[in-house]
C-alpha positions as CSV (number, residue, x, y, z in Angstrom):
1,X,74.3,85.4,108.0
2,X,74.5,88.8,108.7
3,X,77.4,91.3,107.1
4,X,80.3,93.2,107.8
5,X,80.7,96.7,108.5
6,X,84.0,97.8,107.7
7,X,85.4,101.4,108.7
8,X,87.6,102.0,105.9
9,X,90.2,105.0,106.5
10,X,91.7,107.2,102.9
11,X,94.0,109.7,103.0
12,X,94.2,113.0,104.4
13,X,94.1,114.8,101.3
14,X,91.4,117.4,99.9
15,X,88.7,114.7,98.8
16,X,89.9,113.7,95.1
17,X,92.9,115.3,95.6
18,X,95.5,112.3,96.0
19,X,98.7,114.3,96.1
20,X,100.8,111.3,97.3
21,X,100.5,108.0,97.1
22,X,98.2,106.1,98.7
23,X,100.7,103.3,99.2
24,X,102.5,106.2,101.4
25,X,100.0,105.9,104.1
26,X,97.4,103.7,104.6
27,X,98.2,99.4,104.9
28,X,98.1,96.8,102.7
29,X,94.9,96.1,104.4
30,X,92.7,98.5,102.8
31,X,93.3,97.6,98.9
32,X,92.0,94.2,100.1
33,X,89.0,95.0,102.0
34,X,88.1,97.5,98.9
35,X,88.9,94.3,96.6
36,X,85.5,92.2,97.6
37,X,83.7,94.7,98.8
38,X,80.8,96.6,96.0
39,X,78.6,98.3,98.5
40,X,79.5,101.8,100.1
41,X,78.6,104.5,102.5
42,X,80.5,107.5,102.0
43,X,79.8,111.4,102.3
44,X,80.9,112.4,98.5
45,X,80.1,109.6,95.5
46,X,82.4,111.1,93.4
47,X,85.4,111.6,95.5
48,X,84.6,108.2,97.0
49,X,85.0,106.6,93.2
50,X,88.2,108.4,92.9
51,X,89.7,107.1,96.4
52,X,88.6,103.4,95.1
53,X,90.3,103.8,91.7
54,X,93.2,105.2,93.1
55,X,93.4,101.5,95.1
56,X,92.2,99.2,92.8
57,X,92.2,100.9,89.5
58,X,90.9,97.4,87.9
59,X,87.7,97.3,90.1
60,X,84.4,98.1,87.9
61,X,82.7,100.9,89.0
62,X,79.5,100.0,87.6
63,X,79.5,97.3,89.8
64,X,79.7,99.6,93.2
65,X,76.5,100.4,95.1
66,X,76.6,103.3,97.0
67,X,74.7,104.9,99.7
68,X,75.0,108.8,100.4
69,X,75.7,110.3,104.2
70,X,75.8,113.7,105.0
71,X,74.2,116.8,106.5
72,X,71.8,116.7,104.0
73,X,70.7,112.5,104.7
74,X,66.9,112.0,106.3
75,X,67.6,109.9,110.1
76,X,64.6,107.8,108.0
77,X,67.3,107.1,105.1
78,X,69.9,105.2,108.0
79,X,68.2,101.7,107.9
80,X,68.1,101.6,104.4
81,X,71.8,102.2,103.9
82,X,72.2,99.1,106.2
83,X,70.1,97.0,104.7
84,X,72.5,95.1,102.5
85,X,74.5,94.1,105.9
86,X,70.8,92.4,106.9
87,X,70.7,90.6,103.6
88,X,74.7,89.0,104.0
89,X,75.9,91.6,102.6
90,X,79.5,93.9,103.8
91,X,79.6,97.4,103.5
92,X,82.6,99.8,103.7
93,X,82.1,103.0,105.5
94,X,84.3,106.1,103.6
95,X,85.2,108.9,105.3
96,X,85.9,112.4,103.0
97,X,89.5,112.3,104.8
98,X,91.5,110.0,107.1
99,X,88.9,107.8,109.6
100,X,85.3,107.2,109.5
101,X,83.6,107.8,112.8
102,X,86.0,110.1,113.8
103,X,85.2,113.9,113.5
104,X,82.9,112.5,110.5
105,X,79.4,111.6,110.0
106,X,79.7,107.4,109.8
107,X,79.0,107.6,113.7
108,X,75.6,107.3,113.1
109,X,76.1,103.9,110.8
110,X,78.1,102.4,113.0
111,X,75.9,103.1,116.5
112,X,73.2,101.4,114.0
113,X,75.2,98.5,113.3
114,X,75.7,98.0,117.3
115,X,72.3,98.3,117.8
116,X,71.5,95.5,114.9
117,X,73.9,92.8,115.9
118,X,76.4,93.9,112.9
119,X,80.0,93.4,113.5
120,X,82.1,96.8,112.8
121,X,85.7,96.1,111.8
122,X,87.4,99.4,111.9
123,X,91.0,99.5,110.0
124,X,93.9,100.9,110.6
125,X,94.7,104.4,108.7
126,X,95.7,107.8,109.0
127,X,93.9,110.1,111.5
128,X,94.7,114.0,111.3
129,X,93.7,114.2,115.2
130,X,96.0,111.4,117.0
131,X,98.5,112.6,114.1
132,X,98.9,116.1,115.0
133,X,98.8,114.9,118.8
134,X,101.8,112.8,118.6
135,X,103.7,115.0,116.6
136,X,102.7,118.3,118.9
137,X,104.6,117.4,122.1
138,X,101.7,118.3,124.5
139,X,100.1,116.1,126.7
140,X,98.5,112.7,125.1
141,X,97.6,111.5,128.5
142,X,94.8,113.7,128.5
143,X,93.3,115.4,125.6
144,X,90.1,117.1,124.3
145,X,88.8,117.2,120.9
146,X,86.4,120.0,120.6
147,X,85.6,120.1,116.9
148,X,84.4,123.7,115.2
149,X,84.7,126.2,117.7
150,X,81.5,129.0,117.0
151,X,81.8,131.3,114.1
152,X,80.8,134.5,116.2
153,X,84.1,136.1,117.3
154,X,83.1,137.5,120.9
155,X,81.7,133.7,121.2
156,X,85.0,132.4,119.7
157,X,87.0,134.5,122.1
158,X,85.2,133.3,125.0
159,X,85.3,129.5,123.9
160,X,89.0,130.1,123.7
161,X,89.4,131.6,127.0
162,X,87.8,128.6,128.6
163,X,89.9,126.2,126.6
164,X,92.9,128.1,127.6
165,X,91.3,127.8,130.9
166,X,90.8,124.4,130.8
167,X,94.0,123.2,129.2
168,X,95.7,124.9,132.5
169,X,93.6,123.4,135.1
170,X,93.3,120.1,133.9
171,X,96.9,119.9,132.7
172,X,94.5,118.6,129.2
173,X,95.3,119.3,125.6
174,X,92.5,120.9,123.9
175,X,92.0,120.3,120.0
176,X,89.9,121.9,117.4
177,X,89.6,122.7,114.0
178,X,88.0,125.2,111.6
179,X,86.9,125.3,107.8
180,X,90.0,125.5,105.6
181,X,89.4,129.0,104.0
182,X,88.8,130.5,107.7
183,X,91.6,128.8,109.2
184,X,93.8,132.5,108.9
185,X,91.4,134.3,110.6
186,X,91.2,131.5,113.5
187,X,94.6,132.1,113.9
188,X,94.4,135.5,114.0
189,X,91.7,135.3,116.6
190,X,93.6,132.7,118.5
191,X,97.0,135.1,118.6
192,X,94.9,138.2,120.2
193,X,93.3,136.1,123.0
194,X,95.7,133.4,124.2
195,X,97.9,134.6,126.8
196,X,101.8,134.9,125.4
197,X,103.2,131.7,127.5
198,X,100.2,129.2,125.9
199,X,101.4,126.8,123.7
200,X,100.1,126.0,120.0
201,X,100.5,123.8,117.5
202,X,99.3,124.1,114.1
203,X,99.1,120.6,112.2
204,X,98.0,121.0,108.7
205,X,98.9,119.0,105.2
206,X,99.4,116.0,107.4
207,X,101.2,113.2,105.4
208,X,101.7,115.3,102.4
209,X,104.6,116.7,100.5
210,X,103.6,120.4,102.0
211,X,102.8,118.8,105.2
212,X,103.7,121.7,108.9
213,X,103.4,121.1,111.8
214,X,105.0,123.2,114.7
215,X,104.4,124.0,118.2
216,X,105.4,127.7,119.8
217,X,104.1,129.7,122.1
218,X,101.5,132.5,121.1
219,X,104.3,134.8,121.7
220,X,106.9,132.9,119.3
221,X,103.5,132.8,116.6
222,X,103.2,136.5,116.6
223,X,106.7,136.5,115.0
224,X,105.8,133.7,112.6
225,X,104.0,134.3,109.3
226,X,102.5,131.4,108.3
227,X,99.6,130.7,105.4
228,X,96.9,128.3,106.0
229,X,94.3,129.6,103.8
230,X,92.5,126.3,102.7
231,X,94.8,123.6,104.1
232,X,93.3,121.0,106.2
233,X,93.9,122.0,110.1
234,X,94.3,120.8,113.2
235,X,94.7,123.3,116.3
236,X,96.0,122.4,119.6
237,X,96.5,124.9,122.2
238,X,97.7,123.6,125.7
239,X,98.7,126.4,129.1
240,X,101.4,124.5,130.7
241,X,102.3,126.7,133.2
């Protein structure tokens, strides 16, 4: 028999950073997938060990077997992570924060899993992208997430004119994000180019005690201090009218 692939959301926090607790925001479901379940795919070992503690603090560690993904894995390296689900084995996929697959590098284990015959069960948990959108008040009938926009500003500026562009025609929410410790000089990128009537919301800290989330216009933000040096961000601009 072949194994299970489970897609195994944690919490929103900077990886290893559990600044709530986990009971707060992810289901009862998770502690017991985690409970049988010794072999693991995740981006960061460490901060994956810390997340499974912080569940099941009785669960032996030495007993965990752990495969790592990230921009630094071989496509050759893929197979061999799935092998245990070949053998009977299941295998939880770990996100650094909120869902695998989503905005996150798993997407390549789980196409893999498809393309073996694996079933993927993906759990419920927090994601900071349908988070932020629900609590925005723009348009969840039609949405965009664009990931990192380009680090260049006159590329920047122009990616943001067409999204502004975009968001208008369409009548579509657009969505992106940045690296924590650029995320004020996004913003200040974002306030000189937008036109003053295009709507924003910043979503960042999401299910945390320092948690803000807001939506203004770029007019109303120009008034508005606000710090997000190295808080986890979502961005989601939208020209209504």
């Amino acid at each position: 028999m072949l194994g299970k692939l489970y897609l195994i959301p944690c919490t929103l926090a900077n990886p290893g950073e559990i600044t709530c607790s986990p009971d707060d925001v992810l289901p009862q479901s998770i502690k017991r997938t985690i409970d049988f379940i010794d072999y693991y795919i995740v981006e960061n070992e460490k901060t994956a060990r810390r997340f499974i503690k912080s569940i099941n603090p009785e669960k032996k560690q030495p007993s965990l077997h752990i495969s790592l993904l990230n921009k630094h894995t071989q496509v050759s390296d893929h197979f061999e992570m799935i092998k245990p689900l070949l053998d009977g084995e299941n295998i939880g996929l770990l996100s650094e924060s909120g869902c695998p697959g989503i905005a996150d590098p798993g997407a390549v284990i789980v196409k893999l899993a498809h393309e073996k015959g694996i079933q993927v069960i993906p759990l419920v948990g927090p994601s900071s992208i349908l988070l932020a959108l629900m609590a925005s008040g723009m348009n969840g009938q039609s949405f965009t997430f664009n990931g990192y926009l380009p680090i260049d500003k006159d590329e920047k500026k122009v990616v943001l004119k067409n999204l502004e562009r975009l968001s208008f025609e369409k009548n579509q929410s657009q969505l992106f994000i940045e690296t924590p410790y650029r995320n004020n000089k996004i913003l200040e990128d974002i306030l000189q180019t937008l036109q003053a009537n295009t709507h924003l919301c910043i979503a960042c800290d999401i299910t945390l005690p320092t948690e803000f989330i807001k939506t203004k216009t770029i007019k109303e933000w120009k008034k508005h201090k606000v710090d997000l040096h190295n808080r986890p961000c979502i961005f989601i601009m939208h020209k209504m009218y």
